[in-house]
N, CA, C, O and CB atoms as a CASP TS submission, in Angstrom:
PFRMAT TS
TARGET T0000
AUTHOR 0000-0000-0000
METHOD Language model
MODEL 1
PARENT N/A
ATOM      1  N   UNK     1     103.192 173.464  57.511  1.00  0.00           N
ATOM      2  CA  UNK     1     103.541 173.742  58.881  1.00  0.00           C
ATOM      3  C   UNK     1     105.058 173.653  59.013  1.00  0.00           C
ATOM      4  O   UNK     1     105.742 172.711  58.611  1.00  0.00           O
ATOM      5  CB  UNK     1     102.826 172.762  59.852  1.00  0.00           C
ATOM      6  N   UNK     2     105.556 174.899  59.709  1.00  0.00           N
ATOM      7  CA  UNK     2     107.036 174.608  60.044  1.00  0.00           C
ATOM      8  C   UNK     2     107.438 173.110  60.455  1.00  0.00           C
ATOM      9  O   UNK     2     106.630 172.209  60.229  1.00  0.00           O
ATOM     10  CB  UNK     2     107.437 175.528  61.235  1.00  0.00           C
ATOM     11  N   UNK     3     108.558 172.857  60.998  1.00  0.00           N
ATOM     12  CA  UNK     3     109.340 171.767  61.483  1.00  0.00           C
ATOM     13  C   UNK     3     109.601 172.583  62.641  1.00  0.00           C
ATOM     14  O   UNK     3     109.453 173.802  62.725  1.00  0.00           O
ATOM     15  CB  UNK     3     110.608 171.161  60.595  1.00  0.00           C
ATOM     16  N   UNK     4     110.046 171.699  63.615  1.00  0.00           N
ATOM     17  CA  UNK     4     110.123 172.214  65.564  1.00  0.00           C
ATOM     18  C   UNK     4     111.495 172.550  65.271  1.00  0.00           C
ATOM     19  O   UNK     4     111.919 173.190  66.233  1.00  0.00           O
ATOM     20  CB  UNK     4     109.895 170.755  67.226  1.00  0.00           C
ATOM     21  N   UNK     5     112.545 172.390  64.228  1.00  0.00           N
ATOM     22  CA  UNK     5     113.814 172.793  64.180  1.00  0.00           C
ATOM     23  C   UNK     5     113.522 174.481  63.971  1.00  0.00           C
ATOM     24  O   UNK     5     114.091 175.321  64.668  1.00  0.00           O
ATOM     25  CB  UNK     5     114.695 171.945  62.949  1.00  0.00           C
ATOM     26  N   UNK     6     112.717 174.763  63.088  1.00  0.00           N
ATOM     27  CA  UNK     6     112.587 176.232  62.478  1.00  0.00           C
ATOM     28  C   UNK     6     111.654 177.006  63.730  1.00  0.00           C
ATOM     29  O   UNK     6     110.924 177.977  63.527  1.00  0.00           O
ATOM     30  CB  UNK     6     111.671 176.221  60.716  1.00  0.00           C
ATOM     31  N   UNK     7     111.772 176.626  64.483  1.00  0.00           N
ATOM     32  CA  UNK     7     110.760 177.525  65.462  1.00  0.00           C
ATOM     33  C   UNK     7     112.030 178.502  66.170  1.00  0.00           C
ATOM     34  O   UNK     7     111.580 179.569  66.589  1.00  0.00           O
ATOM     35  CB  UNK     7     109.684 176.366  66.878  1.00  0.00           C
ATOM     36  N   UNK     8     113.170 178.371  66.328  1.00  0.00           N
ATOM     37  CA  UNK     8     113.523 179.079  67.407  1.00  0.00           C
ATOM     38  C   UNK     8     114.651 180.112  66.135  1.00  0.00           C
ATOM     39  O   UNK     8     115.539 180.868  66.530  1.00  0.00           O
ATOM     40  CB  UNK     8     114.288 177.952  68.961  1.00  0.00           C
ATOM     41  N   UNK     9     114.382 179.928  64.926  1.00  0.00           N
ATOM     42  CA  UNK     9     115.100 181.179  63.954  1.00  0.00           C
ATOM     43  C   UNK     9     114.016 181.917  63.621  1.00  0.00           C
ATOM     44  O   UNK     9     114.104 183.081  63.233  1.00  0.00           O
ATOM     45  CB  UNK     9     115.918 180.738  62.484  1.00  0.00           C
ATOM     46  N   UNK    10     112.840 181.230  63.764  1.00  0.00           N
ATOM     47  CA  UNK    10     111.596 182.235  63.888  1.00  0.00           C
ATOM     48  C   UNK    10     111.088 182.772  64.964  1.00  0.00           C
ATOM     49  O   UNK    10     110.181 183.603  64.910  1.00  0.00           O
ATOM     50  CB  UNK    10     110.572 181.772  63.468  1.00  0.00           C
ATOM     51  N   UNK    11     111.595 182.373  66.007  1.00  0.00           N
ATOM     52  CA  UNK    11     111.166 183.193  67.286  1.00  0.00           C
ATOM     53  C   UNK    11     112.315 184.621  67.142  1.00  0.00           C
ATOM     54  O   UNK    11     112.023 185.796  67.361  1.00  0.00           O
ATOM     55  CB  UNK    11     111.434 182.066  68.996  1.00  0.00           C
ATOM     56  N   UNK    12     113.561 184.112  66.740  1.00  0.00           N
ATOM     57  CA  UNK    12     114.717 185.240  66.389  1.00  0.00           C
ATOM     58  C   UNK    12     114.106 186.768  66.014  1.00  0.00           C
ATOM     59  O   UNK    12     114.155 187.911  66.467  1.00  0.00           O
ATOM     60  CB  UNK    12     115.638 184.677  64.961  1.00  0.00           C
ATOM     61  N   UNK    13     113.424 185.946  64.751  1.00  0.00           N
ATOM     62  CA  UNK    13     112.642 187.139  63.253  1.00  0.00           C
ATOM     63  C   UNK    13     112.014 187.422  64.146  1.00  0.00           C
ATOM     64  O   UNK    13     112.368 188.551  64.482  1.00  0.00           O
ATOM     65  CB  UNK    13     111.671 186.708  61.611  1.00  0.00           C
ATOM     66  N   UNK    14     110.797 186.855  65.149  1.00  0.00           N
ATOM     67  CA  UNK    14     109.874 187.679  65.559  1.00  0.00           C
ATOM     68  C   UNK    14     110.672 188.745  66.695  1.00  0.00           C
ATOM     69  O   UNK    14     110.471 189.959  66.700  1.00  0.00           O
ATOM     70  CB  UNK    14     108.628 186.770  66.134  1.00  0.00           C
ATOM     71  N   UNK    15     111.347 188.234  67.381  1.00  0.00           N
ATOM     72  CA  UNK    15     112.064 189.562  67.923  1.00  0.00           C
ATOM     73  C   UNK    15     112.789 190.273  67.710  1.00  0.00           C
ATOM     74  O   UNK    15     113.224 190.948  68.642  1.00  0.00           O
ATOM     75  CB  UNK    15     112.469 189.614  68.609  1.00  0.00           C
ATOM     76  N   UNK    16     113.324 190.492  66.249  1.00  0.00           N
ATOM     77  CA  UNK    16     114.283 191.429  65.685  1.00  0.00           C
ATOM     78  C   UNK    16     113.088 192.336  65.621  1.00  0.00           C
ATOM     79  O   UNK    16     113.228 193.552  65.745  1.00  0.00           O
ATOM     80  CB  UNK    16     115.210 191.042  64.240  1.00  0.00           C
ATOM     81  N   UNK    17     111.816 191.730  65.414  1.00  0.00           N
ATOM     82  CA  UNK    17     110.845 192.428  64.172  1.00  0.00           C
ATOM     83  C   UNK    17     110.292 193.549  65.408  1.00  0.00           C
ATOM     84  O   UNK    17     110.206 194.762  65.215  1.00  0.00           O
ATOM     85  CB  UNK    17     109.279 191.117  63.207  1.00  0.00           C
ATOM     86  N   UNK    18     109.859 192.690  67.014  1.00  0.00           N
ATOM     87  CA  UNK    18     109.427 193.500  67.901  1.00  0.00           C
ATOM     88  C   UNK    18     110.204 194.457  68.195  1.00  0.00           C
ATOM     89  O   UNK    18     109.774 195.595  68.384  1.00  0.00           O
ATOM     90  CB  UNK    18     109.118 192.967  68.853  1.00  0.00           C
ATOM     91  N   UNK    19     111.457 194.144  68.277  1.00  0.00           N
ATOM     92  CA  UNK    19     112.545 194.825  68.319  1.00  0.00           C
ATOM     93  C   UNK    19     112.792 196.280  67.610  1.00  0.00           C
ATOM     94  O   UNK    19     113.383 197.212  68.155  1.00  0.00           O
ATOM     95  CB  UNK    19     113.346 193.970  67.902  1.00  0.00           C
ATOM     96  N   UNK    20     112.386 196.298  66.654  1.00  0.00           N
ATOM     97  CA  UNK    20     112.561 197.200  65.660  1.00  0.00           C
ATOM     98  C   UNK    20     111.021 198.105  65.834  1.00  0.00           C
ATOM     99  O   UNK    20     110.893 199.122  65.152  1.00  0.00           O
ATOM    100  CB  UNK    20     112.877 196.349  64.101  1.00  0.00           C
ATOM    101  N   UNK    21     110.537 197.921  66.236  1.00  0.00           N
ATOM    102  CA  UNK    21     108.404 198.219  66.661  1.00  0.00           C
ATOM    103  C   UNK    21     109.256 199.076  67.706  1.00  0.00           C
ATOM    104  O   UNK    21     109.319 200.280  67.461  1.00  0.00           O
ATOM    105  CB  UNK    21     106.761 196.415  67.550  1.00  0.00           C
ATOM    106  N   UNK    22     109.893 198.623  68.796  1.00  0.00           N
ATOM    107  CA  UNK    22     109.883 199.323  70.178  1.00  0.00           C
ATOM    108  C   UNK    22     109.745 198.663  71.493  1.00  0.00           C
ATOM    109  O   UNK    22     110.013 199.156  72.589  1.00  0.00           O
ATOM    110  CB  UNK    22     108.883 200.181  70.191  1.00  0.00           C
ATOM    111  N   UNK    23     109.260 197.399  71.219  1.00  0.00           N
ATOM    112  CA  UNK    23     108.474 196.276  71.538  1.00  0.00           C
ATOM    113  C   UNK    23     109.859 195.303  72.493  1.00  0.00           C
ATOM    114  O   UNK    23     110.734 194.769  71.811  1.00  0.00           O
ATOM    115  CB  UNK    23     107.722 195.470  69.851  1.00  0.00           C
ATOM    116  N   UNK    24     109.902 195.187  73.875  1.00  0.00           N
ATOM    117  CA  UNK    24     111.340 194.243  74.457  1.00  0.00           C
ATOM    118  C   UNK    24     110.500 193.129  74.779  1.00  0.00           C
ATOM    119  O   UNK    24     109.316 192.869  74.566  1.00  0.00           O
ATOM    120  CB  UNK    24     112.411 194.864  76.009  1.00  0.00           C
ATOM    121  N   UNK    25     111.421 192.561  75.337  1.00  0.00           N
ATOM    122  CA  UNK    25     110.451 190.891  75.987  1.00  0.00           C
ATOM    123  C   UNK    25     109.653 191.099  77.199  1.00  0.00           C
ATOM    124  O   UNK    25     109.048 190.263  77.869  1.00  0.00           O
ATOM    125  CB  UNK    25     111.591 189.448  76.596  1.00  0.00           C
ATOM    126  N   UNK    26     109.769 192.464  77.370  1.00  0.00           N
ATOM    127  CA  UNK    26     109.071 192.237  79.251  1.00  0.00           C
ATOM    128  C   UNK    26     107.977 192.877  79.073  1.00  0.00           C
ATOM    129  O   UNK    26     107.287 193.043  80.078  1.00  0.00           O
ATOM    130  CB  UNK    26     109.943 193.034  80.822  1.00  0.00           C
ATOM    131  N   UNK    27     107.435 193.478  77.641  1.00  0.00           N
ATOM    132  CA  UNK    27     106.045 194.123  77.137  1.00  0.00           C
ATOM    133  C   UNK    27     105.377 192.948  76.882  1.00  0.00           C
ATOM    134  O   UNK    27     104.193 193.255  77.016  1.00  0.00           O
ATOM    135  CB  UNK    27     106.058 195.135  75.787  1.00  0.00           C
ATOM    136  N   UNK    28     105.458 191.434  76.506  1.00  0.00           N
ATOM    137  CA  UNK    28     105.049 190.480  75.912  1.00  0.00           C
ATOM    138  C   UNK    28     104.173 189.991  77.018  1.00  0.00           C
ATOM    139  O   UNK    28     104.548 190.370  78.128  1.00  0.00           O
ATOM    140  CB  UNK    28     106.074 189.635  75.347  1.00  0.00           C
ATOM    141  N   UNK    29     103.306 189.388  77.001  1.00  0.00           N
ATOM    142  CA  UNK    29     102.260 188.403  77.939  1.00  0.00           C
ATOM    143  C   UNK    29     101.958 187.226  77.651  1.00  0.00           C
ATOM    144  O   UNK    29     101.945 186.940  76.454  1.00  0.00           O
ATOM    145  CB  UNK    29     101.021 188.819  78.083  1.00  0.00           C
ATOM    146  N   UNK    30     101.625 186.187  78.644  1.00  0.00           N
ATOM    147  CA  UNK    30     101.570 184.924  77.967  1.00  0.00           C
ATOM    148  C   UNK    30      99.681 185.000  78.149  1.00  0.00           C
ATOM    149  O   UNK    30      99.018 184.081  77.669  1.00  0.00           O
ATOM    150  CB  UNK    30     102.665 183.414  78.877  1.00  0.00           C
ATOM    151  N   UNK    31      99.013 186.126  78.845  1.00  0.00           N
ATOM    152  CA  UNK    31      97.611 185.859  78.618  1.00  0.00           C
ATOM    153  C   UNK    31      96.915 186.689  77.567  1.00  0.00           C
ATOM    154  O   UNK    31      97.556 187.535  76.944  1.00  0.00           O
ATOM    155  CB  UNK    31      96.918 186.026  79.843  1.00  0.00           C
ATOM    156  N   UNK    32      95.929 186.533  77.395  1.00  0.00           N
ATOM    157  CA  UNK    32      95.215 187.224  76.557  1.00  0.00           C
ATOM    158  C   UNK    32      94.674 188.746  76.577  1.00  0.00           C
ATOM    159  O   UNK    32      94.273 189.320  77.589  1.00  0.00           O
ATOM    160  CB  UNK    32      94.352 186.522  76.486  1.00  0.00           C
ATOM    161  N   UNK    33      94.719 189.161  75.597  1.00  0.00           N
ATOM    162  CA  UNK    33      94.095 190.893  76.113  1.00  0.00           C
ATOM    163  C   UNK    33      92.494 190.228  76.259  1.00  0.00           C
ATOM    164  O   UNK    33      91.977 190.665  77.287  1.00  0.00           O
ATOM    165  CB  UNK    33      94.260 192.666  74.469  1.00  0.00           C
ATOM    166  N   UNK    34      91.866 189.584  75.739  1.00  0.00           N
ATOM    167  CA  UNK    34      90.326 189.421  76.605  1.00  0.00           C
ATOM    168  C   UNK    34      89.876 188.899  78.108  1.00  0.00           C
ATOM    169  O   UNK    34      88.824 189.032  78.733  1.00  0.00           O
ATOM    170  CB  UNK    34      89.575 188.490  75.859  1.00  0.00           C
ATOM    171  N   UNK    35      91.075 188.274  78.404  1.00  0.00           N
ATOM    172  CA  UNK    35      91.457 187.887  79.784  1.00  0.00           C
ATOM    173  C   UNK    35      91.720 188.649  80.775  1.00  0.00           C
ATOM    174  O   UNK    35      91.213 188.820  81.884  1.00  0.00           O
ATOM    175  CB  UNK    35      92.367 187.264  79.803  1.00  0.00           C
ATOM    176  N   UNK    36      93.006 189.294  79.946  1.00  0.00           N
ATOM    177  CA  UNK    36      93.382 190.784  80.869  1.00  0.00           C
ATOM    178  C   UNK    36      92.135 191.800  81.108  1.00  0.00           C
ATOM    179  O   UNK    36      91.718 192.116  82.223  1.00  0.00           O
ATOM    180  CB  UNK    36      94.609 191.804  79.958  1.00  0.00           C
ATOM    181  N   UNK    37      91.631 192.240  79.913  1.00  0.00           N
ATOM    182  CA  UNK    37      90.127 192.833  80.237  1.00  0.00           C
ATOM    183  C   UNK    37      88.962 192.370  80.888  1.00  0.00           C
ATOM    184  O   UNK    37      88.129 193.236  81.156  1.00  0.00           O
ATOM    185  CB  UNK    37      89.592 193.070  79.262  1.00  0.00           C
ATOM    186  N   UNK    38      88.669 191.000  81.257  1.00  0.00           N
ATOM    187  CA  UNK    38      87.780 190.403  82.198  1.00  0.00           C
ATOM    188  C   UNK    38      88.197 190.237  83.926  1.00  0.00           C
ATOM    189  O   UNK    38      87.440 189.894  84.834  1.00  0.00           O
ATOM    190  CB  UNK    38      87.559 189.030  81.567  1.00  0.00           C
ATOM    191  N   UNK    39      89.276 190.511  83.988  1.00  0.00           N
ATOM    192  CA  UNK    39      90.404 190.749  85.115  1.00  0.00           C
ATOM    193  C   UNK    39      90.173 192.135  85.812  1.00  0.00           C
ATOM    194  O   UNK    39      90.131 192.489  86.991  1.00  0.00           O
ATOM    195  CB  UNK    39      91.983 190.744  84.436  1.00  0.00           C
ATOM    196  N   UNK    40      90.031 192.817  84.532  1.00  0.00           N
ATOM    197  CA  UNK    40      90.017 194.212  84.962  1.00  0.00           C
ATOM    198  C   UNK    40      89.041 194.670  85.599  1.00  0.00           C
ATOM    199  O   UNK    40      89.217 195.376  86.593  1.00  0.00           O
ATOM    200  CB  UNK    40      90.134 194.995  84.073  1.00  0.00           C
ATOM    201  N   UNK    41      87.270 194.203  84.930  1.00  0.00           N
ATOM    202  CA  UNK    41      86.200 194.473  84.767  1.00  0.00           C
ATOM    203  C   UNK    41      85.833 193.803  86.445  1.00  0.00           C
ATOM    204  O   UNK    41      84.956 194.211  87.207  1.00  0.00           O
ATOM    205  CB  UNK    41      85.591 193.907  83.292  1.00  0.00           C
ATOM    206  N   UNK    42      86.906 192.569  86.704  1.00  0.00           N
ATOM    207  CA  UNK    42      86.063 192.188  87.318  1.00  0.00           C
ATOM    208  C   UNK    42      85.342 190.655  87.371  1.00  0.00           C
ATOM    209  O   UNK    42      84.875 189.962  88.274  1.00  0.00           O
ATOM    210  CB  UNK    42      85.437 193.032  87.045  1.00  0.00           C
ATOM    211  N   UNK    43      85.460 190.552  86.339  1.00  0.00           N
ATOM    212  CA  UNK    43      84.105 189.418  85.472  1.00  0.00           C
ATOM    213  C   UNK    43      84.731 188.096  85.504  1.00  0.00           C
ATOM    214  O   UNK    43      84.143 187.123  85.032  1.00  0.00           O
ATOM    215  CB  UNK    43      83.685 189.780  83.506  1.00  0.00           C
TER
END
């Protein structure tokens, strides 16, 4: 398991990486796509 020091040069990587996809921070969600789809439905 990482160390809580290495989390925020890996949050970096993960957004160079989205970054490079197409992907900005305001596409990101903090809920779930099965959530979002039970939302939708209704349910």
């Amino acid at each position: 398991m990482a160390e809580a020091d290495d989390v925020p040069a890996a949050l970096d990587s993960l957004r160079a990486v989205f970054a490079d996809l197409g992907i900005d921070e305001h596409d990101a969600v903090e809920e779930s796509y099965t959530d979002m789809v039970a939302y939708k439905r209704g349910v």
